[in-house]
Backbone bond lengths (Angstrom), bond angles and torsions (degrees), N, CA, C in turn:
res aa  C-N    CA-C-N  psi(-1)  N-CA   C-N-CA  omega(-1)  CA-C   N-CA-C  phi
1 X - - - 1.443 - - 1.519 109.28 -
2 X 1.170 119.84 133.56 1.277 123.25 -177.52 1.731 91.24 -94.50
3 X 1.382 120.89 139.34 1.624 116.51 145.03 1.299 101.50 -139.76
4 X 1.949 83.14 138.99 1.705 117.00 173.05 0.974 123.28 -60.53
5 X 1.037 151.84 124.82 1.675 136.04 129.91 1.462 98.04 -88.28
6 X 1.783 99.24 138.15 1.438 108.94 -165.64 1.945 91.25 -86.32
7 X 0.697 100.63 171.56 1.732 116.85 162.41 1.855 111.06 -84.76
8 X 1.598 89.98 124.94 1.776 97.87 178.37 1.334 91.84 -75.01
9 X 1.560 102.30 165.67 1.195 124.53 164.06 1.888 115.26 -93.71
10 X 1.091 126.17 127.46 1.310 156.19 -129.58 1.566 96.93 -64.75
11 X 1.084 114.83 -31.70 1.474 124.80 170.42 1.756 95.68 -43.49
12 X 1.172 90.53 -102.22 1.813 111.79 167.00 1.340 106.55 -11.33
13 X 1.429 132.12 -53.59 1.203 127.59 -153.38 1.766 104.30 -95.41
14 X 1.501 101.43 -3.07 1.332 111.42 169.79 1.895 124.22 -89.02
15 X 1.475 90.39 -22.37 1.638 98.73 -172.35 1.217 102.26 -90.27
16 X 1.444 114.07 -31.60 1.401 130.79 178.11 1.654 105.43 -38.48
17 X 1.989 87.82 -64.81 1.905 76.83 -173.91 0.904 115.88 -92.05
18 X 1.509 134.04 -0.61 1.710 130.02 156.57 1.853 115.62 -39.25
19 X 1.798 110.03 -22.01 0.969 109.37 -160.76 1.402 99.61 -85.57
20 X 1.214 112.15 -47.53 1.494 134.80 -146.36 2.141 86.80 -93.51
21 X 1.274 106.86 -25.05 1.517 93.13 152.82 1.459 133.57 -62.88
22 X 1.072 111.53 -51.48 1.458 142.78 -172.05 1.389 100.74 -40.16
23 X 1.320 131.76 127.58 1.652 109.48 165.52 1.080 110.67 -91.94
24 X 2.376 117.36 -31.48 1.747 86.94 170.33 1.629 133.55 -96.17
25 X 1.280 99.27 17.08 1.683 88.41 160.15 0.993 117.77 -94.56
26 X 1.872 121.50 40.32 1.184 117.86 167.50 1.951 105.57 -115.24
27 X 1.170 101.97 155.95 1.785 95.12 173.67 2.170 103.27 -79.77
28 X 1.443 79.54 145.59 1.830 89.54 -172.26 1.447 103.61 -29.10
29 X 1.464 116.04 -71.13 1.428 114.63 -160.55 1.475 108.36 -57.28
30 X 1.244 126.80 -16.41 1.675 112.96 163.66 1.464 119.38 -80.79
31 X 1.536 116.59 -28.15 1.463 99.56 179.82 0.994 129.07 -87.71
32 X 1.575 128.62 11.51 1.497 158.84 133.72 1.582 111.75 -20.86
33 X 1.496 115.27 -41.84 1.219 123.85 -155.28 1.753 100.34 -153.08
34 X 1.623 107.43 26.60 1.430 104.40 168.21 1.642 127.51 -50.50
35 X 1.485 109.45 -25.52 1.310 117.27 -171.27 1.700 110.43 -82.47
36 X 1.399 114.12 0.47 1.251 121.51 171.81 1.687 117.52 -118.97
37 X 1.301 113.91 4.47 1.185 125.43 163.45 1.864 116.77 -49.61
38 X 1.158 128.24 132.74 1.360 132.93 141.59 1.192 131.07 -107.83
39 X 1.075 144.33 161.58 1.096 139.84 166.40 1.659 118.07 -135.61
40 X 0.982 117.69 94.49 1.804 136.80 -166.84 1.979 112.83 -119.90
41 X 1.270 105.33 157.43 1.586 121.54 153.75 1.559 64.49 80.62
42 X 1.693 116.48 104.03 1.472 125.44 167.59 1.874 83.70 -105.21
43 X 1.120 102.40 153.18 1.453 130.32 178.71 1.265 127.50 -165.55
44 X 1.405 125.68 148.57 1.513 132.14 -143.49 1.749 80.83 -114.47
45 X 1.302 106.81 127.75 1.636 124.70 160.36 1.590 125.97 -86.21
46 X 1.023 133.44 145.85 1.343 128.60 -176.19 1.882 97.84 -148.25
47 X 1.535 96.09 156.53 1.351 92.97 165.01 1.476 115.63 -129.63
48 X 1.073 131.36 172.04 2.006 125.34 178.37 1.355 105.85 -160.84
49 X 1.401 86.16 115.73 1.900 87.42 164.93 1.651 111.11 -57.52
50 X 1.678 83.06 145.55 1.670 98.30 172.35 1.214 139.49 -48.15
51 X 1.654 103.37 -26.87 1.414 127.80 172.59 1.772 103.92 -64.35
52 X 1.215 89.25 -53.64 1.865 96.06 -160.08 1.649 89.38 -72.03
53 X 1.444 143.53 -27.63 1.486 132.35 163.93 1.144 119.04 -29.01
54 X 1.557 94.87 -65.03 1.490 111.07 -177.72 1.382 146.39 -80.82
55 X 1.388 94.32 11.04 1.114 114.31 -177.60 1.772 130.63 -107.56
56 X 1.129 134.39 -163.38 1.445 109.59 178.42 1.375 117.28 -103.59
57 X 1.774 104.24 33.79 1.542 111.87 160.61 0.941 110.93 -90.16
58 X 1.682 124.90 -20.28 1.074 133.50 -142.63 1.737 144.69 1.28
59 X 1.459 130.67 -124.36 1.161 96.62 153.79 1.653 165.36 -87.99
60 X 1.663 83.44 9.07 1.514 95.03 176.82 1.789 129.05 -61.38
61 X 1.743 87.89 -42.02 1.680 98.21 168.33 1.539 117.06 -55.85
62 X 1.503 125.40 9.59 1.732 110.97 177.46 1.376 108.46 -73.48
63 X 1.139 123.67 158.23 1.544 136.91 -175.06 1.301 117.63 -112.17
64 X 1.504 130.80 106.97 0.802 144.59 177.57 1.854 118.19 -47.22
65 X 1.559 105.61 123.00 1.260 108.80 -176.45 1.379 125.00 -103.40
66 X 1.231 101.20 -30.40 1.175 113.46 -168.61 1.923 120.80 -148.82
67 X 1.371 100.64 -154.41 1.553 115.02 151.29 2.091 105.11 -161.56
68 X 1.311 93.61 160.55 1.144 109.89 -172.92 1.707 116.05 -143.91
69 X 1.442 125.45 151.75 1.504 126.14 -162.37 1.349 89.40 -131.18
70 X 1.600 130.97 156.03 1.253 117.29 171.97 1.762 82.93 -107.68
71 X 1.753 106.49 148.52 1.539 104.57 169.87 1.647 99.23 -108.18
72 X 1.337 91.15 137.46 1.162 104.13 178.37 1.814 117.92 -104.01
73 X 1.088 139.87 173.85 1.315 158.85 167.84 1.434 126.58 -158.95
74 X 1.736 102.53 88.80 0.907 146.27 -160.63 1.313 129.42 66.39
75 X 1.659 124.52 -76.21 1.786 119.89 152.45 1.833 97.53 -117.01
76 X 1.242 110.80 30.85 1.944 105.65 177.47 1.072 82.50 -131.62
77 X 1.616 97.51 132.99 1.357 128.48 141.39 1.442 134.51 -72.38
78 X 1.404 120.35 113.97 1.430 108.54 -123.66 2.163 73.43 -139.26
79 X 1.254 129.86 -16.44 1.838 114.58 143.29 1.240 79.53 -173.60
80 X 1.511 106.15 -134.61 1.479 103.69 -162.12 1.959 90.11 -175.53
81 X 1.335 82.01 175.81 1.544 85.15 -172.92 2.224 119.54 -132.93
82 X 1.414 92.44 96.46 1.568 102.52 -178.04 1.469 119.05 -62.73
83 X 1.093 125.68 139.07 1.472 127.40 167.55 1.609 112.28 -136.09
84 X 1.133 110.05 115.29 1.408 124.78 -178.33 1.217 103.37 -114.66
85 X 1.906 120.02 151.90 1.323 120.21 165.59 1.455 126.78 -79.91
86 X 1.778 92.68 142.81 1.571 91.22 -162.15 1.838 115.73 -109.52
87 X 1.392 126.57 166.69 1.210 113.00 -168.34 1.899 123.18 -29.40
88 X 0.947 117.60 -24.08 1.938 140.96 -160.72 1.682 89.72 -93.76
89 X 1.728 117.96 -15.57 2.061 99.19 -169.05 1.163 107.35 93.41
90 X 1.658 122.69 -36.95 1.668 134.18 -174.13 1.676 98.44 -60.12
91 X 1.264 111.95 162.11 1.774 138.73 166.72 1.687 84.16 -85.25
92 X 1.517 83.09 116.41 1.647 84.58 155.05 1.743 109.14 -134.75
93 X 1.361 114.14 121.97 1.246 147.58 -155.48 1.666 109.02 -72.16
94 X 1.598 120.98 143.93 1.084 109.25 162.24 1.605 107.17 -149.29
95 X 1.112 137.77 -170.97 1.404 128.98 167.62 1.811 110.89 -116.13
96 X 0.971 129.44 124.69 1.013 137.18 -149.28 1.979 102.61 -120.72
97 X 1.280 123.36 144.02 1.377 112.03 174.01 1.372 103.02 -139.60
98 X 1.087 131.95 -170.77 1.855 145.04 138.81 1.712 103.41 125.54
99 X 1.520 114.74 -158.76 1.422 111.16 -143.44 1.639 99.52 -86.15
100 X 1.229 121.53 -4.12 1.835 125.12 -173.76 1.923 97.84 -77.67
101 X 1.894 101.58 -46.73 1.013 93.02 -173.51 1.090 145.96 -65.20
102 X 1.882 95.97 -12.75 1.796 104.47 -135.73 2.046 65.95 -112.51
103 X 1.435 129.49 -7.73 1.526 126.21 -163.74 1.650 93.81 -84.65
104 X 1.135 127.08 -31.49 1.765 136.07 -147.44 1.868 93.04 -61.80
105 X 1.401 117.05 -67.40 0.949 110.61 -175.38 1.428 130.20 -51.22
106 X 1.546 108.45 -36.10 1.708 102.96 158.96 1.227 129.82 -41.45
107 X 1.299 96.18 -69.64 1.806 129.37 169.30 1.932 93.26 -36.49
108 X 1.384 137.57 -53.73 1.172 124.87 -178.04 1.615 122.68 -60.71
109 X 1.306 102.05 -50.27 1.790 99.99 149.48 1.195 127.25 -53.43
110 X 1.260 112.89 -64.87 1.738 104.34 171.54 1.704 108.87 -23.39
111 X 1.216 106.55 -64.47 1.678 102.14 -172.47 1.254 115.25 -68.31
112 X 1.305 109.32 -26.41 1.752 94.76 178.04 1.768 113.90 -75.33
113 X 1.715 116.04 0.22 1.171 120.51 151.33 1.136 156.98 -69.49
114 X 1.406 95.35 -30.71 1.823 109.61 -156.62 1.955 96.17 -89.06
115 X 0.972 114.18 157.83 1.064 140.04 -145.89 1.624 110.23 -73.61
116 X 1.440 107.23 -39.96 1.418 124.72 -165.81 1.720 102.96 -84.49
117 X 1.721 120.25 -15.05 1.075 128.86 -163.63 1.946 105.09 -100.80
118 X 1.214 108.19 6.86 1.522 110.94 -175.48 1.442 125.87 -70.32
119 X 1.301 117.13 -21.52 1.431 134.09 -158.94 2.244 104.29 -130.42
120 X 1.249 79.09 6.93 1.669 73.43 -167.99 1.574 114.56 -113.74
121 X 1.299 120.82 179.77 1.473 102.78 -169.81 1.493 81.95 -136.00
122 X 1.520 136.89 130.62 1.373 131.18 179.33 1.872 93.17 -146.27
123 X 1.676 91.44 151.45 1.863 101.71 -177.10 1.436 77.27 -102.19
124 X 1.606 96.19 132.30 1.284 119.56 137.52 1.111 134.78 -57.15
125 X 1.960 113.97 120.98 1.143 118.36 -171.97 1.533 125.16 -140.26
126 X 1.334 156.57 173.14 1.391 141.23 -175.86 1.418 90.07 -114.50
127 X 1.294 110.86 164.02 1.801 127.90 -170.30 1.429 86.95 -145.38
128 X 1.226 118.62 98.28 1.869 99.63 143.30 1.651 122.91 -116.80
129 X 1.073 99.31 136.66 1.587 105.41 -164.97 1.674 90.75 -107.44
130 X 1.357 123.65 113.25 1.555 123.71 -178.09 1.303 115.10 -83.83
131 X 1.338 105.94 -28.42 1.546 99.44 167.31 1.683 127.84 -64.14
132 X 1.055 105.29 -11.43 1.553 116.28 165.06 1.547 126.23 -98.62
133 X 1.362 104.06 -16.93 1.475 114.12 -160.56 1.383 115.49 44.14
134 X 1.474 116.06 64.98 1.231 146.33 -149.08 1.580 104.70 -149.65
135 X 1.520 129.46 106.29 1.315 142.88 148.98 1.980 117.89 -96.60
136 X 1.283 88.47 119.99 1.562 107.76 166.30 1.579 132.32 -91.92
137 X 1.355 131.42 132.43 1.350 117.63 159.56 2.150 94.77 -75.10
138 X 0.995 86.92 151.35 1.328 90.23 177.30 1.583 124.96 -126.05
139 X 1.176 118.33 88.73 1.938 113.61 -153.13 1.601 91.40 -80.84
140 X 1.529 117.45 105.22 1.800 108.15 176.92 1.447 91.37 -104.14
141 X 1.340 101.90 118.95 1.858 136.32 172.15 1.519 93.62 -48.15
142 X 1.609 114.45 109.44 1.202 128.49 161.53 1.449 120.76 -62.78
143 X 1.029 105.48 8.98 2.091 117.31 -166.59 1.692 94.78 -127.51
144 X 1.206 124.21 -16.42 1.727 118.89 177.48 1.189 99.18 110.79
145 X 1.309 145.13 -28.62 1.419 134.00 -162.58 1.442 124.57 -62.09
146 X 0.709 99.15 -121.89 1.674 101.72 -175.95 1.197 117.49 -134.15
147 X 1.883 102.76 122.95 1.546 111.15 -168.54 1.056 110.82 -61.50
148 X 1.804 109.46 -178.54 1.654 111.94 -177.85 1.827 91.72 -157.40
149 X 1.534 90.29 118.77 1.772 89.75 -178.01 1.586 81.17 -105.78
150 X 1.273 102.54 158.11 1.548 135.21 164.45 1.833 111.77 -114.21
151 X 1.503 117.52 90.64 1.417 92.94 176.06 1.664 123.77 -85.17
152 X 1.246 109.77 155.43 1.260 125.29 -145.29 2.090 92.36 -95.75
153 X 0.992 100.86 152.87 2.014 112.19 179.50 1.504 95.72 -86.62
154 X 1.190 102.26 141.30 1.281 148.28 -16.69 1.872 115.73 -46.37
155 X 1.575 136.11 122.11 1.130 104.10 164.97 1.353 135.82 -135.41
156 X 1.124 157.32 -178.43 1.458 139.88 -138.01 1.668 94.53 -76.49
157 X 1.082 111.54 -177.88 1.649 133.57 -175.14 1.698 91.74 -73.23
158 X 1.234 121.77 150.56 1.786 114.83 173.14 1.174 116.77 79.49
159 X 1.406 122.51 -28.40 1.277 125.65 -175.66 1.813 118.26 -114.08
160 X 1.098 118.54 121.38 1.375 135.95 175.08 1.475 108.96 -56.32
161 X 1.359 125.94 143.37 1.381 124.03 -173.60 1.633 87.90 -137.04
162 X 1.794 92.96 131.02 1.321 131.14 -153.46 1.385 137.48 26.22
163 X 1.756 95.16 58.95 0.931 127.77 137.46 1.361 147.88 -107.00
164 X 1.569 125.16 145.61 1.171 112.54 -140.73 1.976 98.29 -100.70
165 X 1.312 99.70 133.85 1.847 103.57 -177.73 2.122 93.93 -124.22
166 X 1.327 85.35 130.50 1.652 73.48 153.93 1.541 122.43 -72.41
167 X 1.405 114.72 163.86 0.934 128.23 -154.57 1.734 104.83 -57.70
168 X 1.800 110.68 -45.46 1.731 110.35 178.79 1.529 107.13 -76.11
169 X 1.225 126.85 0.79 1.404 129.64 -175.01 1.558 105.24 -83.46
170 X 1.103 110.71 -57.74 1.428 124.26 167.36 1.627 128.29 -74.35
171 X 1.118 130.18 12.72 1.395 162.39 -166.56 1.210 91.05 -114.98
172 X 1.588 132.98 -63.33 1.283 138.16 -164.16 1.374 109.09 -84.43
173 X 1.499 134.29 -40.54 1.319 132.43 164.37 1.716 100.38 -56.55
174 X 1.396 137.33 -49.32 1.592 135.89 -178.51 1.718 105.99 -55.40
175 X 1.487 108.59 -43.80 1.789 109.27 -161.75 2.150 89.00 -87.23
176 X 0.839 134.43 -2.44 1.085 139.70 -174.75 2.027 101.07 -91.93
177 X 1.016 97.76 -62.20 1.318 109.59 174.12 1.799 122.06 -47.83
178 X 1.687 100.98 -37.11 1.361 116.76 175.27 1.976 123.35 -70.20
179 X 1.523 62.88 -37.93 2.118 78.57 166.38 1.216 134.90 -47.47
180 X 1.965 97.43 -45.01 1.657 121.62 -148.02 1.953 83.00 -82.10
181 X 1.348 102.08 132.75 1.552 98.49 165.69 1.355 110.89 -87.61
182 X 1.407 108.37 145.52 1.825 134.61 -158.71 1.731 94.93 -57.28
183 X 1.303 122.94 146.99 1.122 136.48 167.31 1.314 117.16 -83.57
184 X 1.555 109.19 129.55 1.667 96.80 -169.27 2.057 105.26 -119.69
185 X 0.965 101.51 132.31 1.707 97.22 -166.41 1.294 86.62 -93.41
186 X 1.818 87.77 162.63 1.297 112.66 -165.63 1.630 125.68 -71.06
187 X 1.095 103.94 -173.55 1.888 93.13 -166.70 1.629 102.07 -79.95
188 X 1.430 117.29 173.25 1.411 96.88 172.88 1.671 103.32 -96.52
189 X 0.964 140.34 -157.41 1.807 152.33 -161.93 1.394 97.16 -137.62
């Protein structure tokens, strides 16, 4: 399996390292060891309502928000660095951490494993669907076929984390989930 990371556009790739310059938009224990910081595996973020998942837009209609780098220190991924556009059109940069970020790089092996991904060429991409509190790697088939998200750990109830569902496979485990009415526990005594 080949996977892409597309090339940011220069803006982005400027806020990017404004960030990873910066020593205080870093948390203490990273700027300890700023000089061993990287920041690699650029990838385009998107977000999609749950509705529009599940629906027969499915995931192509998500809207691109951003881009994101995971920073690494040494072979750990230790947060990563978001750049979204800011009122000016500019990338404006932030450093970002917790369990979606530090999951991506698994989730990128995972896919360069699974079986269905051997012969195909897909850009690497992030999926977060907020109505689930649900982040995806998202492999979109550079040939038209059929995507393949991997969601990333922590991940919703029903759903396997880094494992790979096509995109209506996992649409249907999400619109399934939306159905089930909420469980309500009992009173206390």
């Amino acid at each position: 399996m080949v996977l892409r990371v597309p090339e940011a556009p220069e803006s982005a790739r400027r806020a990017a390292r404004a960030v990873l310059d910066s020593r205080e938009s870093l948390p203490a224990d990273c700027r300890t060891e700023q000089a061993a910081l990287t920041a690699g595996f650029p990838h385009r973020v998107f977000e999609i309502d749950l509705l529009d998942l599940v629906s027969e837009r499915g995931v192509r209609s998500a809207r691109q928000v951003g881009w994101r780098w995971l920073l690494w220190s040494g072979d750990t991924v230790v947060g990563g660095i978001e750049v979204r556009t800011g009122p000016t059109g500019h990338g404006v940069g932030r450093f970002v951490e917790g369990p979606f970020t530090v999951a991506t790089a698994p989730a990128a092996a995972a896919a360069r494993a699974l079986p269905q991904t051997m012969l195909r060429r897909d850009e690497a991409r992030l999926l977060n669907v907020p109505g689930m509190y649900m982040v995806a790697l998202w492999l979109a088939d550079e040939a038209g076929g059929v995507d393949l998200l991997i969601p990333l750990a922590p991940a919703p109830c029903g759903v396997q984390a880094l494992r790979g569902y096509t995109a209506a496979e996992l649409a249907e485990v999400l619109a399934a989930r939306t159905r089930r009415p909420a469980a309500v526990g009992a009173a206390d005594s």
